[in-house]
C-alpha positions in Angstrom: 3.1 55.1 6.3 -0.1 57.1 7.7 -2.1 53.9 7.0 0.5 51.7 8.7 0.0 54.5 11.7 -3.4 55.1 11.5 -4.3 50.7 11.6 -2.2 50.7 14.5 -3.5 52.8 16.2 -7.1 51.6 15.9 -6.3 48.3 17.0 -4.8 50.0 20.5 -8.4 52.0 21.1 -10.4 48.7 20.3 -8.3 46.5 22.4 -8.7 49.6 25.4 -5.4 51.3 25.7 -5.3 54.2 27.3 -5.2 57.0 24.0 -1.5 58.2 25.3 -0.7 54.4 24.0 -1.5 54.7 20.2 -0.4 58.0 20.2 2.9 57.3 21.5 3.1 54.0 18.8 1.8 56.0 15.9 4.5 58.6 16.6 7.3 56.0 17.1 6.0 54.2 13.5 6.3 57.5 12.0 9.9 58.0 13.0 11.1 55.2 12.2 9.7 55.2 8.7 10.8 58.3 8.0 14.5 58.0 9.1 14.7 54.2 8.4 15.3 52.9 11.9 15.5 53.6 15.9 18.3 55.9 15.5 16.3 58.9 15.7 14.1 58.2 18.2 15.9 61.1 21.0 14.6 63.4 18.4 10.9 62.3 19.1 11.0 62.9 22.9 12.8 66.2 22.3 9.8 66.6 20.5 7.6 65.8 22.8 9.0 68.1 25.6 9.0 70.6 23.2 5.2 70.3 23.3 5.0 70.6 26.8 7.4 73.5 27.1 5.6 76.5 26.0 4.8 78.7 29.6 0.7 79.0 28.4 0.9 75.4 29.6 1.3 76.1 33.3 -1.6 77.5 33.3 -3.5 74.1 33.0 -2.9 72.5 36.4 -3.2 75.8 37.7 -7.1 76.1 36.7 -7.6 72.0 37.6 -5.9 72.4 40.7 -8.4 75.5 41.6 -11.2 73.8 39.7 -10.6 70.5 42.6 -10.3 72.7 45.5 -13.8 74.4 44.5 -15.3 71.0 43.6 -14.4 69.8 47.7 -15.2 73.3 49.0 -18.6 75.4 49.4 -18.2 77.6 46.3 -20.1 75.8 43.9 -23.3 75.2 46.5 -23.2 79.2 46.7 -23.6 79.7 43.5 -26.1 77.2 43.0 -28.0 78.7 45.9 -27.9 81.9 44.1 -29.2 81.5 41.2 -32.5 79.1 42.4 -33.2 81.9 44.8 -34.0 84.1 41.6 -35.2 82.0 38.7 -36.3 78.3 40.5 -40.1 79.5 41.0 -40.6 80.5 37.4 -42.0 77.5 34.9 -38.5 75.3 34.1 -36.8 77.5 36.5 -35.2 74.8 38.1 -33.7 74.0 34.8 -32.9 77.0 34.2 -31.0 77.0 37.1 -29.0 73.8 36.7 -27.9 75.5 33.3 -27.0 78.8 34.6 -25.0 77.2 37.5 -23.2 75.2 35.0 -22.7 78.4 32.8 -21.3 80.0 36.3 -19.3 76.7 38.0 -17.7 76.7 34.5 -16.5 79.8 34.7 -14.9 79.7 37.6 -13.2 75.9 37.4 -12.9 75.8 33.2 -13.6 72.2 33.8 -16.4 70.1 31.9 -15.7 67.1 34.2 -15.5 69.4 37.5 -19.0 71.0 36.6 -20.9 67.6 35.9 -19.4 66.7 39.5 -20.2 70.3 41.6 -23.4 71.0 39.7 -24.8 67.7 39.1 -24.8 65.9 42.4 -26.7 68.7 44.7 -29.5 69.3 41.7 -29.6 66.2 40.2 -32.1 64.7 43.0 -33.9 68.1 43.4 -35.0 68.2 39.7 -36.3 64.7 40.0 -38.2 65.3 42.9 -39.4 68.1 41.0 -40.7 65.7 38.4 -38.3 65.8 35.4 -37.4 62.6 33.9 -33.8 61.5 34.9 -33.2 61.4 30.9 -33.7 64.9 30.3 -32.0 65.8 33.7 -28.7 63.9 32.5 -28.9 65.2 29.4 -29.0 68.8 30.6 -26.3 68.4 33.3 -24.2 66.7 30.6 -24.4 69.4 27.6 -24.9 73.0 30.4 -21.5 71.6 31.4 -19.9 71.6 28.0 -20.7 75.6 28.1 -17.0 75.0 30.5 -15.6 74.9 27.4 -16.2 78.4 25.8 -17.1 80.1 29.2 -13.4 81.4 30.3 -11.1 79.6 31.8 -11.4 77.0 29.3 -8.9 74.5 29.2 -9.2 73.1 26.0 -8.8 76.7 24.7 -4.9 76.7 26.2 -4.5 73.9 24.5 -5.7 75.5 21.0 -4.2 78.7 21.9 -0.8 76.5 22.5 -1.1 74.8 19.5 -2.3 77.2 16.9 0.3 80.2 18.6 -3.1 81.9 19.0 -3.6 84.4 22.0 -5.1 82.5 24.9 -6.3 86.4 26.0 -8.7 86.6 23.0 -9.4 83.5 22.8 -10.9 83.3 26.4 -12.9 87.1 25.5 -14.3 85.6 22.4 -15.7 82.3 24.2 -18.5 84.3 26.3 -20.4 85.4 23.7 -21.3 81.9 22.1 -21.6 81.0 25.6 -23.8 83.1 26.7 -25.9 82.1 23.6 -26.0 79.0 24.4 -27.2 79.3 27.8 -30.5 81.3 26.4 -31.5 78.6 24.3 -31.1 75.8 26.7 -33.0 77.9 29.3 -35.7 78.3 26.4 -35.5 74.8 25.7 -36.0 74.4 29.6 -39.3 76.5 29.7 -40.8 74.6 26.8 -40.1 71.1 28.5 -41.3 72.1 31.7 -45.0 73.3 29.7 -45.3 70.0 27.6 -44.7 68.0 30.4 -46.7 69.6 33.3 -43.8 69.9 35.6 -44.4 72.1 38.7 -42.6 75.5 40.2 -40.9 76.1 43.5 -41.7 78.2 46.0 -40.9 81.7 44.8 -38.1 83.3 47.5 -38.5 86.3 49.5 -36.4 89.5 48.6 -34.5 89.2 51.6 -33.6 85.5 51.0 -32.1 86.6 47.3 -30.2 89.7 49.2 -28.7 86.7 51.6 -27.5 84.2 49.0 -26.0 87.1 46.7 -23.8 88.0 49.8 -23.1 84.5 50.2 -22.2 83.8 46.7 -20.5 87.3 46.1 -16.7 85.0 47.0 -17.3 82.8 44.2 -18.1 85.5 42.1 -14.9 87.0 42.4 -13.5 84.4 39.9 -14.9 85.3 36.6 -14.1 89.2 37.9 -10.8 88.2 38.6 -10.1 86.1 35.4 -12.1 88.5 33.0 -11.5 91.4 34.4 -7.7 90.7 35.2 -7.4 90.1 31.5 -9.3 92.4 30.2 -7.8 94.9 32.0 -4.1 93.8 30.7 -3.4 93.6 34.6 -2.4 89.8 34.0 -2.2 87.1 31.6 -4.0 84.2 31.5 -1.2 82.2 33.1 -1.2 84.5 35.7 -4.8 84.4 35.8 -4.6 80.9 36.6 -2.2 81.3 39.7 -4.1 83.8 41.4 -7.3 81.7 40.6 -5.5 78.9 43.0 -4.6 81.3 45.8 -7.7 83.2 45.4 -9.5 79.0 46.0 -7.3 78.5 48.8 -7.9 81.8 50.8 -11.8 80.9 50.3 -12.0 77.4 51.3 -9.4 77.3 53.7 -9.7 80.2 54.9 -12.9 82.3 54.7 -15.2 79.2 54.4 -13.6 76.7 56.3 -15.0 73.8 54.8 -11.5 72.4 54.5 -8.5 71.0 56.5 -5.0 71.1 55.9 -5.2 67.7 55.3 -7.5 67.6 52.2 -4.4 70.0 50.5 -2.3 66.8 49.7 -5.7 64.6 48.3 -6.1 68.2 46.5 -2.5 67.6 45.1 -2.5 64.3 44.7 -5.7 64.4 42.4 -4.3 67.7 40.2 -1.2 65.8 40.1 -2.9 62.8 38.3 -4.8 64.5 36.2 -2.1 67.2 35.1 0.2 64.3 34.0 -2.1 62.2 32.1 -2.7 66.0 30.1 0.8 66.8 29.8 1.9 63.0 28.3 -1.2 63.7 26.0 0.4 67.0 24.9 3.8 65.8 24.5 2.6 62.6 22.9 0.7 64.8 20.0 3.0 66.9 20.0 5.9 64.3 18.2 2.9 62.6 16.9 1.7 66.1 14.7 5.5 66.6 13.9 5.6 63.1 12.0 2.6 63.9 10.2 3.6 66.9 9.2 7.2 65.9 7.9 5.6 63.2 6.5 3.3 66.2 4.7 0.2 64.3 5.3 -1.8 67.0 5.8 -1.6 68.1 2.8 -2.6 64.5 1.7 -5.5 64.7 3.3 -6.4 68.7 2.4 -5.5 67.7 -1.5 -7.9 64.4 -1.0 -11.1 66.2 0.1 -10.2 69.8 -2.0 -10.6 71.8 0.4 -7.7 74.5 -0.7 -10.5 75.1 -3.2 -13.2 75.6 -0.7 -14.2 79.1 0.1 -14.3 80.2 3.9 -17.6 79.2 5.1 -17.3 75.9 3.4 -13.8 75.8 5.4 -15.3 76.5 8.3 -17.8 73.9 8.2 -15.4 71.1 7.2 -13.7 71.9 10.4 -16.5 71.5 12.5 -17.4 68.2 10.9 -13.6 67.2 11.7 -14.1 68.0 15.2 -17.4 67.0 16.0 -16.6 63.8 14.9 -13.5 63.1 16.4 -14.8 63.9 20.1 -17.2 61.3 19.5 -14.4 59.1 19.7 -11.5 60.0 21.0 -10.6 62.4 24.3 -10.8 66.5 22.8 -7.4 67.2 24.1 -5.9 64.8 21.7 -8.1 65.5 19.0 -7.0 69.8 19.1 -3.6 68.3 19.4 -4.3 66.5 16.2 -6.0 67.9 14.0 -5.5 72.0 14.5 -1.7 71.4 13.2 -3.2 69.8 9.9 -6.2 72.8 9.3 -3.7 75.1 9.9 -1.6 75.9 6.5 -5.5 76.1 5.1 -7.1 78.5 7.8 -3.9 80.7 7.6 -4.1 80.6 3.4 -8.0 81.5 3.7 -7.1 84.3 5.7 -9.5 83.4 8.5 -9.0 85.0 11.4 -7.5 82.0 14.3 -9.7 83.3 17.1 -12.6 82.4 15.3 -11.6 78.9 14.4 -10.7 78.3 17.8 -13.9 79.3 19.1 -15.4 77.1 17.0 -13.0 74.3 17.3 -13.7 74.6 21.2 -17.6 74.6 20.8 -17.7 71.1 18.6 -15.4 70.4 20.6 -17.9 70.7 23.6 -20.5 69.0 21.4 -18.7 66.1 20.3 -17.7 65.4 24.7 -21.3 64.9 25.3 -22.1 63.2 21.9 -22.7 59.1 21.6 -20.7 56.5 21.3 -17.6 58.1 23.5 -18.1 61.6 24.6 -16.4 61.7 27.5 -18.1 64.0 29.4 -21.1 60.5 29.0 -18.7 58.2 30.7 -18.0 61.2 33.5 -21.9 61.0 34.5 -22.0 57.4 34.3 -19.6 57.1 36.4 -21.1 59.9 39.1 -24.6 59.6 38.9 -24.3 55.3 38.7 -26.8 55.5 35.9 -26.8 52.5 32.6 -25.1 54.3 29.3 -28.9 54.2 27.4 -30.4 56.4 29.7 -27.9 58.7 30.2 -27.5 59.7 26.0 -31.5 58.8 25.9 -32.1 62.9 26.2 -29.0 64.2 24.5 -30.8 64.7 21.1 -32.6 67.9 21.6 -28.8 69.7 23.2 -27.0 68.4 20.2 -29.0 69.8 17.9 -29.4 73.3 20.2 -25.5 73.0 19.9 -25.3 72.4 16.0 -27.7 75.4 15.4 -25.4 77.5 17.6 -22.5 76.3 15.3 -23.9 77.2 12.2 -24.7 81.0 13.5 -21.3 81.2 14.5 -20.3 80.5 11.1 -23.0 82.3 9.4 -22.5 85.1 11.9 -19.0 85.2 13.5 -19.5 88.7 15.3 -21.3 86.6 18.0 -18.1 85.0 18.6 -15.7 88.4 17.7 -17.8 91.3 19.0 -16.5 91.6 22.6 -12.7 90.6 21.5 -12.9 93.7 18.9 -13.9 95.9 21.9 -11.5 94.1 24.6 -8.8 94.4 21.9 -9.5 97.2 20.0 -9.5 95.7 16.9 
């Protein structure tokens, strides 16, 4: 039977269904093998609203909603402003600066796709009038975005969280850390590209200037406080989180900024709308799609077939990540958590190794595997923005991926990185 699903749903990618499609099929296959016939087949859409039922979910529209309203509105220009006023004029600084206000955007949207948009289109044509080469510039926006990923809000982390019946909370706490980490060694990777290839400094800004774009960027900061701290704090959950988040984007665009109109709220809506249903038929659709496989017990298959019930946990640790990087090469990350963290699990719970962790790294290959050739999707995202040929656009993605891996394999190696500030947050 998992052949029989698996072939089918191959065929669906290559012929350029939309991946709800095959999941959907390779669900349906599984039920009726497994109870002989269409008779069943209620049972697999109370499955699937079963997936989509669990109240950590409403916090995904929540973060995309305030993620669009940002994207349209001034908040991501003020950050960006920010942070060239204090680190553009030093060698790579403007870089540096693309990264860090990825790093920033994508912790105030939790959006990979959002980030390449607000980020990338202002700096994009300032770092090539700088004179960086468009493929490293791509390459840069492309991978400082995935750091949305581990940077809270991080939506693929609800969906782990979800999923694995992990605490979103800690999740979100451990996720700075490795993100933080990763910022440093793009920003070194930054300064050694800008010496090799001669590329000149801006114009260093006055004291005053930096005073004048804090205070303009001190709004947008409030969203990290407010998400962090809120959690932190146990004054909210992340769900919550989320909902202030959107009122918190509202009062500042519409309100305080002005950069919007009434009538951009139903675009706003319209746009969340889109994308918050193609996410929740995704959900549901892995959701009946991971029960059949796990009736069907082939994750134990699979587990039995490579041995890795006799693997120790590091070795664990790095199957996973080859799982996952590989998968988001392919196929879109949402569907591959909903996939494949329901058949890791029995084997990360019977190693004893603690689910925050794997879900931290599950989110970071995650992120590497979105801006990985041949699908990432966070590739097709700048293709599509920045109107530049596939080649060029992966041409510079070589040196990130390889930044990313390394950060992987100290995560393993060293999982404090990942586990230090949720011990203190949560006094574990």
């Amino acid at each position: 039977m998992g052949w029989i699903m698996l072939a089918a749903m191959i065929i669906l990618l290559l012929l350029g269904f939309p991946m709800m499609i095959p999941l959907l099929l390779g669900a349906a296959i599984g039920f009726y093998e497994i109870f002989s016939g269409f008779s069943k087949m209620d049972f697999m859409v109370q499955q699937m609203m079963a997936g989509i039922r669990p109240a950590s979910l409403i916090a995904v529209p929540m973060f995309i909603l305030a993620a669009d309203i940002m994207t349209r509105g001034e908040s991501a220009n003020r950050l960006i402003d920010m942070v060239m006023k204090f680190i553009g004029h030093v060698k790579g600084g403007l870089a540096i600066s693309t990264a860090t206000a990825c790093t920033l955007f994508g912790a105030v949207s939790g959006s990979t796709q959002a980030t390449v948009v607000a980020v990338g289109t202002p700096l994009r044509p300032r770092m090539l009038k700088a004179g960086y080469k468009d493929s490293f510039v791509l390459a840069l926006i492309v991978n400082a975005s995935d750091i949305a990923f581990l940077i809270p809000p991080s939506i693929g982390m609800i969906i782990y969280g979800v999923v694995s019946k992990t605490s979103i909370a800690e999740l979100f706490i451990a996720g700075i850390g490795p993100g933080i980490l990763i910022l440093c060694f793009f920003a070194i990777y930054s300064v050694i590209y800008a010496h090799i290839h001669k590329v000149p400094t801006e114009p260093k800004a006055t004291w005053p200037e930096r005073f004048i774009a804090v205070k303009q960027a001190l709004w947008p900061l409030g969203f990290p406080v407010i998400i962090v701290g809120g959690i932190y704090t146990g004054i909210f959950s992340p769900t919550e989180a989320a909902a202030i988040c959107v009122a918190y984007a509202f009062i500042l665009e519409f309100i305080v900024f002005k950069t919007l109109s009434l009538s951009d709220i139903y675009k706003t809506a319209q746009s969340t709308g889109l994308i918050t249903a193609v996410v929740f038929i995704l959900v549901g659709a892995g959701a009946a799609f991971s029960y059949v496989i796990s009736l069907a017990q082939i994750p134990q298959a699979i587990m039995a077939g490579i041995g890795i019930a006799d693997m120790g946990p590091i070795a664990i640790l790095v199957t996973i990540s080859i799982a996952f990087f590989i998968g988001c090469m392919f196929v879109d990350p949402i569907v591959v958590i909903l996939i494949l963290v329901p058949i890791f699990a029995p084997v990360v719970n019977a190693a004893g190794l603690d689910p925050v962790l794997v879900g931290v790294i599950i989110t970071l290959q995650v992120a590497i595997g979105s801006a990985t050739p041949p699908f990432g999707c966070d590739i097709f995202t700048a293709i599509a923005v920045f109107k530049r040929p596939y080649i060029e656009v992966i041409r510079g993605t070589p040196p990130f991926i390889f930044i990313l891996l390394a950060t992987s394999a100290l995560l393993i190696i060293f999982p404090q990185i990942a586990l230090f500030l949720r011990d203190i947050a949560f006094d574990k």
